[in-house]
C-alpha positions in Angstrom: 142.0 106.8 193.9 145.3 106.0 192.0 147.6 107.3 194.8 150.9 106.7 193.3 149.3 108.7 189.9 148.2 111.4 192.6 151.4 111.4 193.3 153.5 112.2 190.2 150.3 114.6 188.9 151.4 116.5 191.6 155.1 116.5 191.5 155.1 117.3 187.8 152.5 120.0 188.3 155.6 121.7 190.2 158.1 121.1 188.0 156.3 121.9 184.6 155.4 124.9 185.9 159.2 126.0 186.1 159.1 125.1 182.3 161.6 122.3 182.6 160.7 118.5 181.9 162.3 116.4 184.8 161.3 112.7 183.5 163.8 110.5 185.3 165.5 113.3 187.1 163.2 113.2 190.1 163.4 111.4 193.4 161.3 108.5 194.4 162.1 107.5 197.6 158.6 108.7 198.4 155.0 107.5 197.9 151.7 107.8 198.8 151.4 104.8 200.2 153.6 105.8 203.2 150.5 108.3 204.2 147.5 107.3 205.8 145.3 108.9 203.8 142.5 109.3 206.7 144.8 111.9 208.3 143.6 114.2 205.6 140.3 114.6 207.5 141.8 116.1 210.6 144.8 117.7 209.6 144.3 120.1 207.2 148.0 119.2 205.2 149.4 116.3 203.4 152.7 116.8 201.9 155.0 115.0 199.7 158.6 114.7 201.3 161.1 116.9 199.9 163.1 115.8 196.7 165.3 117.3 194.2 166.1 117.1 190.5 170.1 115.8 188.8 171.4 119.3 187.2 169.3 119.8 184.0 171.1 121.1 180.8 169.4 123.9 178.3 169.8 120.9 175.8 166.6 118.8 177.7 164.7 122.8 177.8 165.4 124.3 174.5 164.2 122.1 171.7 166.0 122.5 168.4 164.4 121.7 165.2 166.8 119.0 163.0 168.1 121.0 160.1 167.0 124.3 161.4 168.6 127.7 161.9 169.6 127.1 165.7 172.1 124.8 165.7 174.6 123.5 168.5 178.1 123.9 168.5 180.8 120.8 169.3 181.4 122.9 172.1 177.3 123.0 173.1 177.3 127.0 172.2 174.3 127.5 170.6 174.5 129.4 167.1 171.7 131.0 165.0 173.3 129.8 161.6 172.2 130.3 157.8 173.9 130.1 154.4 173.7 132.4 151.9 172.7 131.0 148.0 171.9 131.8 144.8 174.6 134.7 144.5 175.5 136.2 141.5 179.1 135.8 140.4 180.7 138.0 138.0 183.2 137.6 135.1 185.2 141.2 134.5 186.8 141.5 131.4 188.6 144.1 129.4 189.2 143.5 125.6 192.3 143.2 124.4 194.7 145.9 122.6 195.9 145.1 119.1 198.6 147.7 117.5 198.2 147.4 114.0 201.5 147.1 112.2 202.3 148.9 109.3 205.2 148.5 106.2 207.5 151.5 104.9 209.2 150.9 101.7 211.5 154.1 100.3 214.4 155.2 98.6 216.4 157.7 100.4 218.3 160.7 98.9 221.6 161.8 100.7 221.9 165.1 99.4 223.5 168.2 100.6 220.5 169.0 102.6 220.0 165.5 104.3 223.6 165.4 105.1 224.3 166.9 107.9 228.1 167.5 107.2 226.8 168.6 103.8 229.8 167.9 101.8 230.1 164.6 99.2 234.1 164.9 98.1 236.3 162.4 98.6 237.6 162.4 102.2 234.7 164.2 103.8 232.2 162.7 106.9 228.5 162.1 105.8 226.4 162.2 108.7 222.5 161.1 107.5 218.8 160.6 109.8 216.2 160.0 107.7 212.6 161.8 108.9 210.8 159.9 111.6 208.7 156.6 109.6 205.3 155.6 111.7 205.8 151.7 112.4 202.7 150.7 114.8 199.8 152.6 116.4 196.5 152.1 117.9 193.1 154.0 118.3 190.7 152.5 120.6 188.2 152.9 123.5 188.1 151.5 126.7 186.9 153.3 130.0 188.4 149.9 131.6 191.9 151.4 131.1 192.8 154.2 133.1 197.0 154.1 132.9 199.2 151.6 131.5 203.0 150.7 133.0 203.9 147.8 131.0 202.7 145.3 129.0 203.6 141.9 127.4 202.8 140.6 124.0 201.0 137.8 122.7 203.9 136.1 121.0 206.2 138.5 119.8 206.9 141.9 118.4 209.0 141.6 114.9 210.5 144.3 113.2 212.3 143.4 109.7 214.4 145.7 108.4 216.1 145.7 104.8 218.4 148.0 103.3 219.5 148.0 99.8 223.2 149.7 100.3 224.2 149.9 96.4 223.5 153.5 96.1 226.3 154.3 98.0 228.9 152.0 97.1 230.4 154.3 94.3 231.3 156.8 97.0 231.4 154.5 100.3 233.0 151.3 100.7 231.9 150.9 104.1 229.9 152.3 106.6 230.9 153.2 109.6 227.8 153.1 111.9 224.3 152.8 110.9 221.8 153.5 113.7 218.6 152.3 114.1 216.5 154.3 116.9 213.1 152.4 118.1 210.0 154.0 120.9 211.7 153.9 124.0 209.3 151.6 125.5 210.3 148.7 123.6 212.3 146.3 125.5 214.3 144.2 122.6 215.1 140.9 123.2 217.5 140.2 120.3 218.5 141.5 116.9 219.6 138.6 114.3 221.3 140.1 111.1 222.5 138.8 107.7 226.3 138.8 108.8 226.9 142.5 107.7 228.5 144.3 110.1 227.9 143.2 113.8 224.5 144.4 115.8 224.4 145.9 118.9 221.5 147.2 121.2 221.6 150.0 123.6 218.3 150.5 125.4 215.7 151.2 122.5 218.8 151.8 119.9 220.5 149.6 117.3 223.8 150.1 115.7 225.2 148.1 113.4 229.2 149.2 112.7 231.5 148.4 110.0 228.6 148.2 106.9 229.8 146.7 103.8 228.2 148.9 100.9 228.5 145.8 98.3 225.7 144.2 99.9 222.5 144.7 101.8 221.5 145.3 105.4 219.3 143.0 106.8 217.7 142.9 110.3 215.0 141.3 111.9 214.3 142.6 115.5 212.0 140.6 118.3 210.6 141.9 121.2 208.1 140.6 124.1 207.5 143.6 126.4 206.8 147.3 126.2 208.0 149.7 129.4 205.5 152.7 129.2 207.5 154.1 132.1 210.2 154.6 129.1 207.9 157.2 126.7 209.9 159.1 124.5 209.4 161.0 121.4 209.5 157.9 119.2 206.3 156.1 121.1 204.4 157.4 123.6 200.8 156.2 125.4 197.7 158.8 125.8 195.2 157.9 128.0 192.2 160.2 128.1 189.7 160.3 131.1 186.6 159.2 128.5 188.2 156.4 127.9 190.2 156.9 124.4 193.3 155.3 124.2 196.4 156.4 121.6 199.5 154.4 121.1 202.1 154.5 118.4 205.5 154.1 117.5 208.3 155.9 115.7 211.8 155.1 114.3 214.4 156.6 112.0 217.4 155.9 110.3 221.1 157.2 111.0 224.3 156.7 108.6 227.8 157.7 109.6 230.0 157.4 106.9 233.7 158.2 105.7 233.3 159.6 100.8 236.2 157.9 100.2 235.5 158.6 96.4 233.7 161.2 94.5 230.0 160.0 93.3 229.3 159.6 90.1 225.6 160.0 91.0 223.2 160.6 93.5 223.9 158.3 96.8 221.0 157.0 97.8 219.6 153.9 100.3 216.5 151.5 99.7 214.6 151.4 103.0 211.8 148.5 103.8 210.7 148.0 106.8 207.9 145.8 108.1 206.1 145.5 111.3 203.4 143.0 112.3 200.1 143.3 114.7 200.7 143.4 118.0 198.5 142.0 120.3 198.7 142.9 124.2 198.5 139.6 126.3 198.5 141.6 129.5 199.4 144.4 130.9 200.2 146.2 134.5 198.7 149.6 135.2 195.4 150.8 136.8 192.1 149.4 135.7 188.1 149.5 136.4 186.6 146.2 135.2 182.9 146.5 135.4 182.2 143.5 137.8 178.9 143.3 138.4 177.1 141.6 141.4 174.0 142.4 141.3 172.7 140.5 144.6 174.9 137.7 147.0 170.6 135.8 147.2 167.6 135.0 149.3 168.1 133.0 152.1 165.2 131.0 153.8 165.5 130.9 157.5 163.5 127.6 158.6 162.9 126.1 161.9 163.2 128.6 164.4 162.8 127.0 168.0 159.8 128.3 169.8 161.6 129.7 172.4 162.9 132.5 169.6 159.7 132.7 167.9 157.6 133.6 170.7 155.2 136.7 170.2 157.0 138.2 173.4 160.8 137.1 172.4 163.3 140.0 171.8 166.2 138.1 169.9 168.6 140.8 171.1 171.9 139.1 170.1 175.1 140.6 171.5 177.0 140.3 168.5 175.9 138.8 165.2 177.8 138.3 162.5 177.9 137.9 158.9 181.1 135.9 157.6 181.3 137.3 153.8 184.2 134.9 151.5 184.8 136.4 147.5 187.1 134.3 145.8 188.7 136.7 143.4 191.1 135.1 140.6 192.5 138.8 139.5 195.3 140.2 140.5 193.1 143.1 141.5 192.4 144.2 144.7 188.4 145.8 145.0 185.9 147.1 147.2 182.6 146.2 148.0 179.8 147.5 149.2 176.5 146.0 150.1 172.8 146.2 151.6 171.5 143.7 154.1 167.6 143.4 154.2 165.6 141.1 156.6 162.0 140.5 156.2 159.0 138.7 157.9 155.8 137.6 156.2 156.6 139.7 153.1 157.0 142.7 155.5 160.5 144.5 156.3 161.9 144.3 159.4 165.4 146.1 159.2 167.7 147.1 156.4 171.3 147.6 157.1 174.2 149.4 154.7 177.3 147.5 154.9 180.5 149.7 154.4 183.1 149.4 151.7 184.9 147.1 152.1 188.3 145.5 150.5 189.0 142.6 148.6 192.3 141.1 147.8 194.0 140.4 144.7 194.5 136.9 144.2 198.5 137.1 144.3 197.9 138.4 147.7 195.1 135.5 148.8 192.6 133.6 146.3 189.7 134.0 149.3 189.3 137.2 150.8 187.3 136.1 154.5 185.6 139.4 155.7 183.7 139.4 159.4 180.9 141.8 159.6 180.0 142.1 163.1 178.2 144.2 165.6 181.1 145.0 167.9 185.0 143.8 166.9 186.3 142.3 169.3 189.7 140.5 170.3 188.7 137.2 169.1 187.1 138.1 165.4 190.7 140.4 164.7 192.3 137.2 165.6 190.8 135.0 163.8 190.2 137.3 160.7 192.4 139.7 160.8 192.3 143.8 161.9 191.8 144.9 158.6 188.9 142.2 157.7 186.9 142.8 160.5 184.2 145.6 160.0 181.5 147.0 162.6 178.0 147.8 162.0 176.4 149.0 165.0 173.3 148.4 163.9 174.0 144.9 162.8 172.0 142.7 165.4 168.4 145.0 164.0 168.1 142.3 161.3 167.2 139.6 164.0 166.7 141.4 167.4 162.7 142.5 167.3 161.6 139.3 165.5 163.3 136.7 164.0 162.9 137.1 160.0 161.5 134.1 157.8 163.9 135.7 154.5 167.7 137.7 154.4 168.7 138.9 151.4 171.7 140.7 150.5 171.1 143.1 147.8 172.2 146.1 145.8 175.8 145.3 145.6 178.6 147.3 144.4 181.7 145.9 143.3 184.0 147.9 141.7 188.1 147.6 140.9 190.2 149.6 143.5 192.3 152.1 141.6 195.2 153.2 144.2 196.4 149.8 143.7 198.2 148.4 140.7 196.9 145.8 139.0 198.5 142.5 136.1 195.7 142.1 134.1 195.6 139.4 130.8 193.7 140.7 128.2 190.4 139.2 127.1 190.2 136.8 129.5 187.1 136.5 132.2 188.1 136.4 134.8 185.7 135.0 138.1 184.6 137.4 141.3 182.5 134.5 143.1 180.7 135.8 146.5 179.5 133.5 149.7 178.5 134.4 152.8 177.1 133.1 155.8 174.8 134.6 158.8 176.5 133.5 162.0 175.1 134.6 165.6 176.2 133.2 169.0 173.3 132.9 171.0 174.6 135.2 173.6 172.4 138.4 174.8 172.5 142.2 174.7 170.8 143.9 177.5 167.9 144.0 175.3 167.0 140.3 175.1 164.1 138.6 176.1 163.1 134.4 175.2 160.1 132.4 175.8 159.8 129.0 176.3 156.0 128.0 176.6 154.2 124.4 176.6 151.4 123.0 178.8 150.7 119.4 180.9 147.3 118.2 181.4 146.0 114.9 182.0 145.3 115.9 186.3 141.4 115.5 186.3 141.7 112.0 186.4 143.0 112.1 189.4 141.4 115.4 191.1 137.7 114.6 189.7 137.7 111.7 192.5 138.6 113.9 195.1 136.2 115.8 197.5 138.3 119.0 199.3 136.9 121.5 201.9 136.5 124.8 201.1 139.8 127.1 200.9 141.7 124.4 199.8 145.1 125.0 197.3 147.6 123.4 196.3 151.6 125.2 197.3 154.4 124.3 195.1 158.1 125.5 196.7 161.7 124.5 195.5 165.2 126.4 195.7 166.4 127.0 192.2 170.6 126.7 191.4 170.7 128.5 188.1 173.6 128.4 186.1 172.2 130.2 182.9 173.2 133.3 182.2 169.4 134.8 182.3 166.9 135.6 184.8 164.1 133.6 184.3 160.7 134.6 185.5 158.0 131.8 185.7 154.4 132.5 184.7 151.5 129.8 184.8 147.8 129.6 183.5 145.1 126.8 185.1 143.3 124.6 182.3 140.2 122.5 181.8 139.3 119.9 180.1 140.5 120.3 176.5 142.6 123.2 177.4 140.7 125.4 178.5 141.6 128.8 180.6 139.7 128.6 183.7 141.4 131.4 185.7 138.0 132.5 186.3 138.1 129.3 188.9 141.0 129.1 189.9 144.0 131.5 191.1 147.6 131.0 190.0 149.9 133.1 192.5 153.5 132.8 191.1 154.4 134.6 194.6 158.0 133.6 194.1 158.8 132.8 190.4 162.2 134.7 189.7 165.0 132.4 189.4 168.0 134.8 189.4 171.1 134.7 186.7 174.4 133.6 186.9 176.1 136.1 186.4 179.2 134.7 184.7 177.2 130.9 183.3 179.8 129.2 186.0 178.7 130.3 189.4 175.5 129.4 190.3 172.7 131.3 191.9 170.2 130.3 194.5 166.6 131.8 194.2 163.8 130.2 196.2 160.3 129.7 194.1 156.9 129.3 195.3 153.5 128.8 193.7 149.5 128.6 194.7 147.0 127.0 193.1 143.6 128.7 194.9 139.9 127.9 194.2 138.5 131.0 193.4 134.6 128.9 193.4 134.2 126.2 195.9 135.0 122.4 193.9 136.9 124.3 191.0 140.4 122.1 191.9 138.5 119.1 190.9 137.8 120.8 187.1 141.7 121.4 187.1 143.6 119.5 183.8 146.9 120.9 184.1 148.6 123.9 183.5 149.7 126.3 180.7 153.2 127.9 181.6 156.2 130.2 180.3 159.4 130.8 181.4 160.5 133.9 180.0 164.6 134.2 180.1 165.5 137.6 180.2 169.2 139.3 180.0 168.1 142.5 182.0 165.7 142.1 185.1 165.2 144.1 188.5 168.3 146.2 187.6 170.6 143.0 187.3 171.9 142.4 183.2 173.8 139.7 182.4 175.4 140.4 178.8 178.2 138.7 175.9 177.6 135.4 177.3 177.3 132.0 174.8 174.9 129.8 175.8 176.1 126.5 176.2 173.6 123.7 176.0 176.2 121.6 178.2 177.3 123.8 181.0 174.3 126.2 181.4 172.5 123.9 183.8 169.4 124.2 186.4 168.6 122.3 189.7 165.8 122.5 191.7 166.2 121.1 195.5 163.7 120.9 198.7 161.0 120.5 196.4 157.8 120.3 198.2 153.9 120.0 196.9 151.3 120.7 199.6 147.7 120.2 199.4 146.7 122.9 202.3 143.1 121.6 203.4 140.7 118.9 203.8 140.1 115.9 202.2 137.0 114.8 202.7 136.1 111.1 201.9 137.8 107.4 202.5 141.0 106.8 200.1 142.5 103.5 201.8 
């Protein structure tokens, strides 16, 4: 017999059947060969003095796969963790708006009729406005466009304006005022003349005083932005709800003048006047861009630990999260709207509806950071902001029956919001990129329940030399110190040789195998444990291999629920002390 062998067989039988693995955490400051083994003959007991175990982290119990979904936090927290890919960006446009310009070439008549004073003798006032002349206008459609403030131009508006004064000069030597009157939208920039008279503007109106009949009028007028808020009866903007859009533009011609001689003929003024296509560079206003997301991707969740892809595990996470980042390069606020779908082997396991939620313009911030989460809480507002943070009650049913093998994030609706004003350029795409990742602190909801199963064989070897009286068993006892925040409850299975169940031999009585929670993952909690190994047919110890176990941690037990609580893989530790194995009965044979 291998006594020292005996020994450990033994000592790790207790252990392993807690579910923990105490390789170098144990005590050795006792052996077999301190016990003469002939006293097993009369006294029906040989124990192994009491020993106890250094504080054992979740780190050396939970296994995490390298590069799977369970991950550890610099902190130790333990984080269920995927990243979204293969999402669909979009690139919102709206065409741009091109006035086309138009030329007007006439002579004008200053009869009695046009003349407002009526009278042509010498020493009378002529007062003259030619009929209203169309000088731009534009018929398009685009249901983008819902209401225009103001716009700039691509380049520049230019408005040239030539009047042939001869006509007049056998009556008029000089004018007194000639008025130019322009849409009211159109914000001038400057007015260069020929050096006749002396331009000045007044809001949309020109005047030019002092007009020298003996030559002509020349004016070229520039302009770079149009005020729609200024409408008037010279230019106005019509906006209908199907998406037809009407623009044009107006001016006319005014002459104040002093006959200082009678006309020997007909007084009369050649008007040309030339305006060029005017392209919109961008405007401010409300608008709907289609931006179209159809789907934010699949993602692949890989290498679940076993102990949250148990048949029995309930991954009842307290509050889940999905961290959703659009980088928007408008300056245009929107809303989106989404559907969350989690699936196992092909088969749905939960879909969610995400609410509407807002996005900023980019003048505001180029990343708009939204936290979807199960309940809000101080933290999340903190760290995202009040108005990012959105709760989904039903969040956590993605995950909490079974962990899913694919999430997708699907039917997406993006659309502009329209209480908000908008600067948009024309004809430019612009991008609406989406991101998002699954985040989920391992901490539990009432719900919860994890598994952490393995098995240790190899005993036979030692037991298969050994010849034991009938009603012999085996008693395992420690005093658990848990600091997890989860009850765990132990239950074991005997094997055979090559794994086998042979509880039909022998009896496993876990009589004591709840190890209470801490309640708060700081204080810890004493819970004493205690387990029988019993021959159910006389010589069935010596068939025993080992042991299949599972420690099932769960977040509600015997009325007690331990709730919101990370766990750490640092400071969520468990000791066992007074750790005892008993073989109860008689050995029957020489082992010195």
């Amino acid at each position: 017999m291998k006594k020292k062998q005996m020994k450990a067989s033994l000592l790790l039988a207790s252990l392993l059947t807690l579910g923990f693995s105490l390789t170098g955490c144990t005590n050795d400051d006792y052996d077999f060969d301190q016990i003469d083994a002939t006293m097993g003959f009369g006294s029906g007991e040989l124990e192994i003095p009491a020993s106890s175990t250094m504080n054992i982290p979740l780190s050396d119990i939970l296994e995490l796969e390298e590069g799977g979904s369970v991950k550890i936090a610099a902190n130790g927290d333990y984080l269920f963790q995927l990243t979204g890919s293969d999402a669909s960006s979009a690139s919102p446009m709206i065409s741009p708006i091109v006035l086309r310009g138009n030329s007007y070439s006439n002579t004008l008549t200053l009869n009695a009729s046009s003349a407002a004073k009526g009278t042509r003798a010498a020493g009378s006032h002529l007062s003259f406005v030619s009929p209203k002349e169309l000088m731009f206008e534009y018929h398009g459609t685009d249901a983008a466009v819902k209401s225009l403030k103001s716009a700039e131009v691509k380049g520049e508006i230019e408005l040239k304006i030539n009047l042939t004064l001869g006509g007049l000069s056998s009556a008029i030597t000089n004018i007194n005022k000639v008025t130019l009157t322009l849409p009211g939208y159109l914000e001038i920039s400057r007015v260069e003349g020929n050096g006749n008279g002396i331009p000045m503007v007044n809001g949309s109106k020109i005047t030019v005083e002092n007009v020298s009949t003996s030559s002509n009028l020349r004016l070229t007028i520039k302009a770079k932005k149009l005020d729609f808020e200024k409408q008037d009866d010279y230019g106005k903007v019509v906006i209908d709800n199907n998406g037809s859009i009407k623009m044009d533009g107006y001016f006319d011609l005014g002459i104040e003048a002093d006959v200082t001689r009678v006309p020997t003929s007909a007084l009369t003024i050649g008007a040309y006047v030339n305006v060029n296509d005017i392209t919109l560079k961008s405007a401010t206003g409300i608008f709907d861009p289609e931006i179209n997301i159809a789907s934010l991707g699949d993602v692949t969740v890989t290498g679940v630990p076993d102990f949250l892809s148990e048949d029995g595990v309930r991954a009842d996470l307290e509050n889940p999260q999905i961290i959703l980042s659009i980088q928007n390069d408008m300056d245009a606020a929107a809303k989106v709207s989404a559907k969350v779908i989690s699936t196992k082997n092909g088969q749905n396991l939960a879909t969610v509806q995400l609410p509407e939620m807002h996005i900023y313009k980019t003048t505001v911030t180029p990343v708009t950071k939204i936290c979807i989460c199960r309940h809000k809480t101080a933290e999340l507002t903190a760290q995202y902001g009040a108005a990012n943070v959105y709760e989904v009650s039903n969040l956590a049913t993605l995950i909490n029956q079974h962990i899913p093998d694919h999430v997708q994030i699907t039917d997406v609706k993006t659309k502009a919001d329209l209480s908000q004003e908008m600067t948009i350029e024309f004809g430019r795409n612009y991008n609406v990129v989406p991101s998002y990742e699954i985040y989920a602190p391992l901490a539990f909801a009432k719900d919860a329940v994890i598994e952490y199963a393995d098995d240790f064989d190899g005993w036979n070897d030692d037991l298969d030399d050994l010849e034991l009286s009938e009603g012999t068993y085996v008693r395992l006892t420690a005093d658990a110190q848990n600091l997890v925040p989860a009850t765990l409850i132990v239950e074991a299975t005997p094997l055979g040789l090559e794994g086998t169940d042979i509880s039909n031999l022998i009896e496993v009585n876990v009589k004591k195998g709840t190890v209470k929670a801490s309640a708060d993952g700081v204080t810890a909690v004493n819970s004493p444990l205690e387990i029988e190994l019993r021959e159910k047919v006389k010589g069935a110890l010596q068939k025993l291999d080992g042991l299949s176990y599972k420690v099932k941690g769960k977040a509600s037990h015997d009325g007690t629920t331990v709730t919101g609580i990370n766990l750490n893989s640092k400071k969520h530790t468990l000791k066992l002390e007074n750790i005892k194995v008993k073989l109860v009965g008689k050995v029957i044979g020489n082992f010195n």
